[in-house]
N, C-alpha and C positions, 0 to 999 in steps of 0.2 A: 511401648505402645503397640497391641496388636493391632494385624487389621488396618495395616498404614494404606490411604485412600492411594490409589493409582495416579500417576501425572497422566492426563486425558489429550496428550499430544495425539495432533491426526485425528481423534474421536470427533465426530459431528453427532451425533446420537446422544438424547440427554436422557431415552429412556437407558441404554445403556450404561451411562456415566453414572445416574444413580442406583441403578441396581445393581453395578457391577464395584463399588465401590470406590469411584473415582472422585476425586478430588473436582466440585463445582463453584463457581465464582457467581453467588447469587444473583438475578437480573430479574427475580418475579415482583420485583417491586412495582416495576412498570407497568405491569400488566393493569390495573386500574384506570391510570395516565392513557392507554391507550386505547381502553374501551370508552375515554372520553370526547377521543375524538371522531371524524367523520368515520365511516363505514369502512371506508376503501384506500388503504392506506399504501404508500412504495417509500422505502426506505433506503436509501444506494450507503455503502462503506465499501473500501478497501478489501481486497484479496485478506484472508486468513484474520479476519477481525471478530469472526464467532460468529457470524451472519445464520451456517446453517444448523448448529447448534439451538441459538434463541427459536427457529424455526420452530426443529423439533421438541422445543419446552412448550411452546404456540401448542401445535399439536396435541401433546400429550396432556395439557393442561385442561384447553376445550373440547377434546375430542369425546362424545355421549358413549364409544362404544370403550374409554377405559377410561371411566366415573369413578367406578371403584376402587383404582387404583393409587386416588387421590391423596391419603396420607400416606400410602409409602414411598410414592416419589417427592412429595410437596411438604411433606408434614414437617421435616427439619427447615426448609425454609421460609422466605419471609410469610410468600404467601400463604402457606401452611395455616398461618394465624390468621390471616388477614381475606380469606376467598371470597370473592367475586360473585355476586348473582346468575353471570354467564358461565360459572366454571361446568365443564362438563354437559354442554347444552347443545355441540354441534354436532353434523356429520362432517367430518373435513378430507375435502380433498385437496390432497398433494402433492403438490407439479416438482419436479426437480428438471429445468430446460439444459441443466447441463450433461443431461442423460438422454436426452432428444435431440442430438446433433448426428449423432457417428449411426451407421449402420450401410449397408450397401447400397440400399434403395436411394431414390430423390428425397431430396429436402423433404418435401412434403409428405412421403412416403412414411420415412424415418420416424418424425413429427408427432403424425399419425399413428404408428405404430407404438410408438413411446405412451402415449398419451391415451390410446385406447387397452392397453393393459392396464393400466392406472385405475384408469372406469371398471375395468373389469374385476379388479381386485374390492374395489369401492362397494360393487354390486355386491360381493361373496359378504364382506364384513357387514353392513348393513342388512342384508337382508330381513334381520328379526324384527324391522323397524318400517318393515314393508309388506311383502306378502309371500308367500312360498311362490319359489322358481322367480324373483326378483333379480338375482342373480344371473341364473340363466338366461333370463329375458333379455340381460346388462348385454350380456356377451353375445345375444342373436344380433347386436345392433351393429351394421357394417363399417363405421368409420365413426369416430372420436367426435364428431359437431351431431351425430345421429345419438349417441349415446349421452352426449349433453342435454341431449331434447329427451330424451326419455327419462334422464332423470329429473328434469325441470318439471316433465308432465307429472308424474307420482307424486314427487318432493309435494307440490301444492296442496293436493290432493289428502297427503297423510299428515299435514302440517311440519312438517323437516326442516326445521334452521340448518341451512348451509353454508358454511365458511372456508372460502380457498386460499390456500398458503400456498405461493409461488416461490421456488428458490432459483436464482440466479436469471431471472425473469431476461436478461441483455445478454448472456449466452449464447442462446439458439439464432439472435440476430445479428450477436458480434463475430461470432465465426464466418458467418454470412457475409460477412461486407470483408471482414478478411479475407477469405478462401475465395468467395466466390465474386467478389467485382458489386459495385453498387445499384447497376442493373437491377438484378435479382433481388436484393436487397428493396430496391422499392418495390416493387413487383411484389413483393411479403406482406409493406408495412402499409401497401397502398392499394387504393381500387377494389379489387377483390381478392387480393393476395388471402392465403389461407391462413397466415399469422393472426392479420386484423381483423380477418369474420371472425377468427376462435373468442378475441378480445371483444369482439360485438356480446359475441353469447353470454361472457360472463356480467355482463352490466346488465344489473335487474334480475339477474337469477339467485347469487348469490347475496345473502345477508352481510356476511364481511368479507374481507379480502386483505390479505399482506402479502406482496409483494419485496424481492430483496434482488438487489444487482449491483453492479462494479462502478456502472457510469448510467445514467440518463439520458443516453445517446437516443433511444427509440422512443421517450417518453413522447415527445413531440407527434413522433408520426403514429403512434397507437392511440393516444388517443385525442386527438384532436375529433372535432365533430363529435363527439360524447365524452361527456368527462367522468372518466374511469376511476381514478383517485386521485387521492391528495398527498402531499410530498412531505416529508416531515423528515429528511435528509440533514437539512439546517436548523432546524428547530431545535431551542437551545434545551428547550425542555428533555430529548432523547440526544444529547450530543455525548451521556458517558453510557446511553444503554449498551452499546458495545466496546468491546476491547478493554483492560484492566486501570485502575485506578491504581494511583501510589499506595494507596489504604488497600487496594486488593490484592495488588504484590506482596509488600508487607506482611499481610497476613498470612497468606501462603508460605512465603518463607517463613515465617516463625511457627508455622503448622510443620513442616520438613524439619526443620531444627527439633524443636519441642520431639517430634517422632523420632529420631535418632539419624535421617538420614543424609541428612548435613552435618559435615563434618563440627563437630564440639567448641571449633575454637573461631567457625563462620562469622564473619563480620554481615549482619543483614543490612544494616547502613552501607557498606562499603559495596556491599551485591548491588544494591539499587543504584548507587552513584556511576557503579561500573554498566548498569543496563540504560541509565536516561541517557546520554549521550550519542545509544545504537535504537534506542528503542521504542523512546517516549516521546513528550514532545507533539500530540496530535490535536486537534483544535477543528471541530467539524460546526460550529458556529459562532456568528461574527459577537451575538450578546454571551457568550459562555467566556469571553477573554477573562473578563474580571472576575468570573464568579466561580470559574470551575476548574477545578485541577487538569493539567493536560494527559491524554491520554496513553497508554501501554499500548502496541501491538502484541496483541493475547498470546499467537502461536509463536514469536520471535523471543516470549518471557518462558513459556514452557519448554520451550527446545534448550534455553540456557539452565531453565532448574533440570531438566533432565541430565543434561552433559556433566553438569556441576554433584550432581548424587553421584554418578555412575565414576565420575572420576574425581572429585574433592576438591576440585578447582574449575572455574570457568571456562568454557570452552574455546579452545585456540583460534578456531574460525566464530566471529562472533555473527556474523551471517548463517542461518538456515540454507545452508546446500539445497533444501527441496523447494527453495524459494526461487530457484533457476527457472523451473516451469515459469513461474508469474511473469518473471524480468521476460523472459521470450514473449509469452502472449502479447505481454504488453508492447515491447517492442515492436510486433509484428503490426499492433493496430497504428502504433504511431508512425511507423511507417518512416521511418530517418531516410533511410536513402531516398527516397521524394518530396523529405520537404527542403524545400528549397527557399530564397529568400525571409519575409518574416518570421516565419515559422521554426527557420532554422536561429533565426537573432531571437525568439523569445528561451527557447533551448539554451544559446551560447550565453544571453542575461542571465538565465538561472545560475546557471553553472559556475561563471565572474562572480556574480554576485551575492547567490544563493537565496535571490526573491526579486520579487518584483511586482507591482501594482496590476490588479486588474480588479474587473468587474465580474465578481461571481454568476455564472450563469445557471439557473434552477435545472432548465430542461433544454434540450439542441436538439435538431433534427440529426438525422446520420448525414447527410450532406452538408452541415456545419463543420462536420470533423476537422475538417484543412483549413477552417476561418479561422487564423491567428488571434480574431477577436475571444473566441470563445479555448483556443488551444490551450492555455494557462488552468482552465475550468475545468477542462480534460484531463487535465494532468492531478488537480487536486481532489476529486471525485477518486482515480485511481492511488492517490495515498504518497504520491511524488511530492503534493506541494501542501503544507496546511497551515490554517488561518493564525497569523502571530501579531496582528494587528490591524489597525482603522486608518486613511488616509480620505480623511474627507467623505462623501460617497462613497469608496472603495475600499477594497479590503488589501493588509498585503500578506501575499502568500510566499510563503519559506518553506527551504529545504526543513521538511520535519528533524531528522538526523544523519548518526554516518551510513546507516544500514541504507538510507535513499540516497544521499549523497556520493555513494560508492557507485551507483546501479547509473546517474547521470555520469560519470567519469569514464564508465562502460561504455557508457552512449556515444561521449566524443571521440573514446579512443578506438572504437569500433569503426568511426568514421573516419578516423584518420589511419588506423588500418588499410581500410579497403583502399584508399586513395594511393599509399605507397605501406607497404609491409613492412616493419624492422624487426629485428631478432628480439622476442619479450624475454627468453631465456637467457639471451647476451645479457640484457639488461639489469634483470637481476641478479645474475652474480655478480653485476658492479656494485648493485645497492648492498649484496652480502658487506661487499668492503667498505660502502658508507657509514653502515648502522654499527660494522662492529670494530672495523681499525681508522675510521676517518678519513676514509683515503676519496673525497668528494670530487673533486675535479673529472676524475674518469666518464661516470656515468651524467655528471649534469653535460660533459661535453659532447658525450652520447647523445644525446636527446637534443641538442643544440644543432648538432651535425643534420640528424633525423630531419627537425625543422627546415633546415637550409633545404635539404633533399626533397623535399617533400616542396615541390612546386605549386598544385595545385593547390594546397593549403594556403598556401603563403599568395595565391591570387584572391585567395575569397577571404582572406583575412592580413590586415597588415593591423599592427601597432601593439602598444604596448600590452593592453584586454589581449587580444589575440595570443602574443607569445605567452599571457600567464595561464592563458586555456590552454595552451598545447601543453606548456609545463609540467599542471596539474592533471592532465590526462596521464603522461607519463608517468610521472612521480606515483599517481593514483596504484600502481601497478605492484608498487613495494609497500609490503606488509606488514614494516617492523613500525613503520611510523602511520601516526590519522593524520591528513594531509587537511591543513584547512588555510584556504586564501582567504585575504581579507580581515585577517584576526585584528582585532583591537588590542593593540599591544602599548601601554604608557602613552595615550595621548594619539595614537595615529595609529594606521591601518597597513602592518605591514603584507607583501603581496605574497607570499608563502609561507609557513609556517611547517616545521617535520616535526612533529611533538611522538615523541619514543612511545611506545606501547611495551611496555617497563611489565606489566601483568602477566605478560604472555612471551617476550623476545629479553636477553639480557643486553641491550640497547645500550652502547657506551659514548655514540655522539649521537647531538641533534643539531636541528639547525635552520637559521634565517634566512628566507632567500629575499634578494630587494632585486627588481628585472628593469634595467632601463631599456627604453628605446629609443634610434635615435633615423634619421631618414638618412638618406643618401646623401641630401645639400646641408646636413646638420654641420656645421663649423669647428674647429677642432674646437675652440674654447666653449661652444657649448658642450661638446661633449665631457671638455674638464668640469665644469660648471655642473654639469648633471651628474658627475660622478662623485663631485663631492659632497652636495646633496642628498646623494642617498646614503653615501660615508655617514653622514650626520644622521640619516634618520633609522638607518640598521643601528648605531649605537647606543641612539636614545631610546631604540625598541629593545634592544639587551639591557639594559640598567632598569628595565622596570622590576615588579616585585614579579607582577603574575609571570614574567616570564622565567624567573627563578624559581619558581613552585611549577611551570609546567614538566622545564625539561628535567627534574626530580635527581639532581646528582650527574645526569650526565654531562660530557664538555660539548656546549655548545658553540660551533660553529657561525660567523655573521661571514655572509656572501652575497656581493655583489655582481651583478651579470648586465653587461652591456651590450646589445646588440645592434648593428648598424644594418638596417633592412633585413636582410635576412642570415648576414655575417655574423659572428659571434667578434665582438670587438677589444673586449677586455672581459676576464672573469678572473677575480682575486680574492679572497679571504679578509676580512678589514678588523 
C-alpha cells in the first residue's frame, strides 16, 4: 500500500491531518446533532481526548473564508455526503485560553495581549468580507474588548454571521486559582474582573459559540446573571463524539495491518484486549450505560499503535510518558497536601475501593473546589473517575482503568513519601527477586517495616482499609505485576491480587496477598481464629478457575499477613 496515512500522535490540527496525510477517526457526523441544538454550547472531557482537534474540524468545516476547500478536506468523510446548510457560512473566531496564560506582563496584560493579536489576524483574513483598510482599522483598536466592539459594529452592518470557538475555555482560570491564590481568581470571574466583561461581550454578538475545557469549575461564576450556554458534557447523545470506539480502534488496527505496518502475524483481538484494561472503559453519561460502548482515551491508543509499528510489539511502558504534564497539573489543582479530613477519605475510598457513590455535579463555582460534596465530580470531569453505573438518584463512579488507577497509587504514595521517605530503589530490587526467584518475604517485610516507621501515617489511619492502602501504594511501585485490590476471586474479594504482566516481563511467581488486622487488646485466640480465616479464604481464592487463567503458568504464591497495630505479627506462605 503506498502513501500509508501518518499516526497523527501530538497533531491537534485537522486542516493538517488531512492534507497531510494522516490517519483521521471520523466525528463529522455530529456535526448535524449539534446545529440542532441551542446556540451556545460548552462541552468539558478529559486531558488528550481529541477536544482541540474536533475544534479545528469546527473551524475548518464552518469557516466562509475556506468554503472552497470543502471536498478536499471533507469529501472522504461522512459529512462529505451529507453537508449541512450552515457549512461554510461563518467568520470564526478562535480563542485557544491555553496560549493566554504565560507571558511577562499581568494576567490581564497577557489576556489581552493574546486575544488582541487574534482580532488582529481575524481583521487581515476577513477583510474581503468588509471594506478595504478593515484590517488595519482591526489593529488601530487598543485593547481586545475595543476590537470586539468594532467588530460587533461592522459585523451588523455587513450582515456577517459570527461563530466563536473557544479551546480550553478553564485554562486561563485554572492556572489562576493555582498559581495565583483564589483572591484574584475572583477578582477575574467576578464584579468587574476583565475575564467576565470579555464573557459579557460575547452573549449577543456572536451567532454560535463552542466552548471546550477540563472541568466546569468557572461555568458557575461566568455566567451566572446571563446565561451564556448550554452544557452538553452529559448528554448521552455526544458521550462517544470524542475519544475512540472499539469499532474505531479496530479499524485503525486493521488499516496498519492491511498497510504492512503491523507486523504479519499481529493479533488485533489480542491488541485490543491488551489496551481495554489501560485504556478504555470511559462512560461520560448516566443514559449511555446501556446503550453505548465504552470509550478509548484517543492519545493513550495512538501512542500504543505508534510504539507497536516502530518496534513489533507493545510498548513496555503502557503509560504515555508525556502524560506526566497532566498527572502534575492536575495534581497541583487538587491540591493533596491540604486536603485534609473528607477530602482526603473520598481520595483513600477511591483508592480501597476503586468507586464510590456520588451525585454528579453539572457546574461548581471555583470556591466549591474543597467541597468534598462536589470533589468526586472534580475528579470525574478530569477523567480519574467514570460513570459505571445507577444507585438510585446517584451515579457510581469508578476507577475507569490501570493508566488512572496507577496515577491515584502516585497520589498516596506521594503522600506517604513526604511524611517519611523510604529507599523506592531498595525496594525494587527486592520486587526483582519477587517477580523472578520467589524470594517474597524480603520486600513485603520492607514495606511492613516502612508502615511501622512511618508514625504519622499510622496516626491518621489505623485498620485493616488503611494497611491495604499503604500496601498498594507500595506494591504500586513494581512493574512486573498490575496490582489490583479487591479482585473477585471464586466467590469473595481477595485484598491484594499481583497478576504477572507475562507481555512485557518474563514473570515466574505471582501472588495472594490476604492483610489481617488485629488491635492491641485483640486476644491470642482471636488472633488464631482470624488467621485461620483467611487460611480458608486465600485457599478458596487459589482453587478458582479465573485465578488459574490470570496468573498464566506462573507459581503462585498464597500469603498471609498479620499485623497487630502497627507490628508486623505473623507473615507466612499457606
Amino acid at each position: 500500500m503506498e502513501n500509508v496515512k501518518e499516526i497523527p500522535y501530538g497533531v491537534a490540527n485537522f486542516v493538517e491531518v488531512t492534507e497531510q496525510n494522516m490517519y483521521y477517526v471520523d466525528k463529522t457526523m455530529y456535526l448535524p446533532l449539534l446545529e440542532k441544538q441551542p446556540r451556545s454550547l460548552f462541552f468539558i472531557r478529559p486531558r488528550r481526548f481529541g477536544k482541540s482537534i474536533f475544534l479545528s474540524m469546527l473551524r475548518a468545516y464552518y469557516d466562509i473564508a475556506q468554503k472552497e476547500k470543502f471536498e478536499t478536506r471533507f469529501g472522504n468523510l461522512w459529512v462529505g455526503s451529507h453537508p449541512t446548510p450552515l457549512q461554510g457560512k461563518f467568520q470564526i473566531l478562535y480563542l485557544d485560553f491555553s496560549r493566554a496564560s504565560g507571558g511577562s506582563g499581568s494576567l490581564s496584560e497577557n489576556f489581552d495581549r493574546y486575544c488582541s493579536m487574534v482580532m488582529d489576524v481575524f481583521g487581515r483574513v476577513y477583510e474581503p468580507y468588509y471594506f478595504p483598510g478593515f484590517g488595519e482599522k482591526m489593529e488601530e483598536q487598543p485593547d481586545f474588548v475595543s476590537k470586539l466592539n468594532y467588530l460587533n459594529l461592522h459585523a451588523a452592518d455587513y450582515g456577517a454571521q459570527l461563530y466563536l470557538i473557544v479551546d480550553e475555555y478553564d485554562n486561563f482560570t485554572n492556572v489562576v486559582l493555582n498559581e495565583q491564590g483564589e483572591e484574584i481568581y475572583h477578582a477575574l470571574t467576578h464584579a468587574s474582573g476583565f475575564y467576565r466583561e470579555v464573557f459579557k461581550k460575547f452573549k449577543g454578538m456572536f451567532e454560535r459559540i463552542f466552548m471546550t475545557g477540563v472541568s466546569p469549575v468557572t461555568l458557575d461564576d461566568l455566567t451566572s446573571g446571563f446565561n451564556i450556554g448550554w452544557n452538553i458534557s452529559t448528554k448521552h447523545q455526544f458521550n462517544m463524539m470524542l475519544g475512540f470506539s472499539e469499532v474505531d480502534v479496530r479499524m485503525m488496527l486493521q488499516y496498519y495491518k492491511d498497510a504492512g505496518q503491523l507486523p504479519a502475524d499481529a493479533d488485533i483481538e489480542a491488541m485490543i484486549e491488551e489496551m481495554k484494561p489501560w485504556y478504555d472503559n470511559y462512560c461520560f453519561a448516566e443514559e449511555s450505560l446501556d446503550r453505548d460502548p465504552k470509550m478509548f482515551n484517543c492519545d493513550m491508543v495512538l501512542y500504543y499503535l505508534r510504539n507497536y509499528i516502530d518496534l513489533g510489539r507493545s510498548p513496555k511502558q503502557m503509560i504515555d510518558p508525556n502524560t506526566r504534564t497532566d498527572y502534575n497539573k492536575m495534581k497541583k489543582l487538587i491540591r493533596l497536601d491540604k486536603l485534609d479530613g473528607d477530602r482526603k477519605g473520598v481520595l483513600r475510598k477511591i483508592t480501597d475501593e476503586g468507586q464510590i457513590v456520588a451525585s454528579l455535579a453539572e457546574t461548581f463555582p471555583a470556591t466549591e473546589i474543597t467541597n468534598p460534596e462536589i470533589f468526586s465530580s472534580l475528579l470525574f470531569y478530569y477523567g480519574m473517575l467514570t460513570i459505571t453505573a445507577t444507585r438510585g438518584e446517584r451515579v457510581v463512579l469508578s476507577i475507569p482503568n490501570n493508566n488512572v488507577r496507577k496515577q491515584y497509587y502516585e497520589f498516596l504514595l506521594e503522600e506517604y513519601q513526604d511524611k517519611r521517605y523510604i529507599s523506592l530503589n531498595d525496594l525494587r530490587d527486592l520486587f526483582d527477586d519477587m517477580a523472578f526467584d520467589g524470594h517474597w518475604r524480603e520486600s513485603l517485610e520492607f514495606i511492613a517495616r516502612a508502615y511501622k516507621e512511618n508514625s504519622s501515617v499510622r496516626s491518621a489511619i489505623e485498620g485493616e482499609r488503611n494497611i491495604q492502602g499503604f500496601f498498594t501504594a507500595y506494591l504500586s511501585v513494581n512493574a512486573y505485576y498490575l496490582i489490583a485490590p479487591e479482585v473477585e476471586l471464586n466467590h469473595g474479594y481477595c485484598d491484594l491480587f499481583l497478576m504477572p504482566d507475562l507481555l512485557r516481563y518474563e514473570v515466574k511467581h505471582s501472588y495472594i496477598l490476604e492483610l489481617k488486622y488485629l488491635t492491641a487488646k485483640d486476644s491470642a485466640e482471636k488472633a488464631e481464629a482470624q488467621w485461620q480465616e483467611a487460611v480458608e479464604q486465600i485457599k478458596r481464592y487459589a482453587a478458582g478457575p479465573r485465578v488459574r487463567q490470570m496468573v498464566q503458568g506462573t507459581k503462585l504464591h498464597c500469603i498471609v499477613m498479620q499485623l497487630r497495630g502497627c507490628e508486623l505479627e505473623r507473615l507466612e506462605e499457606v
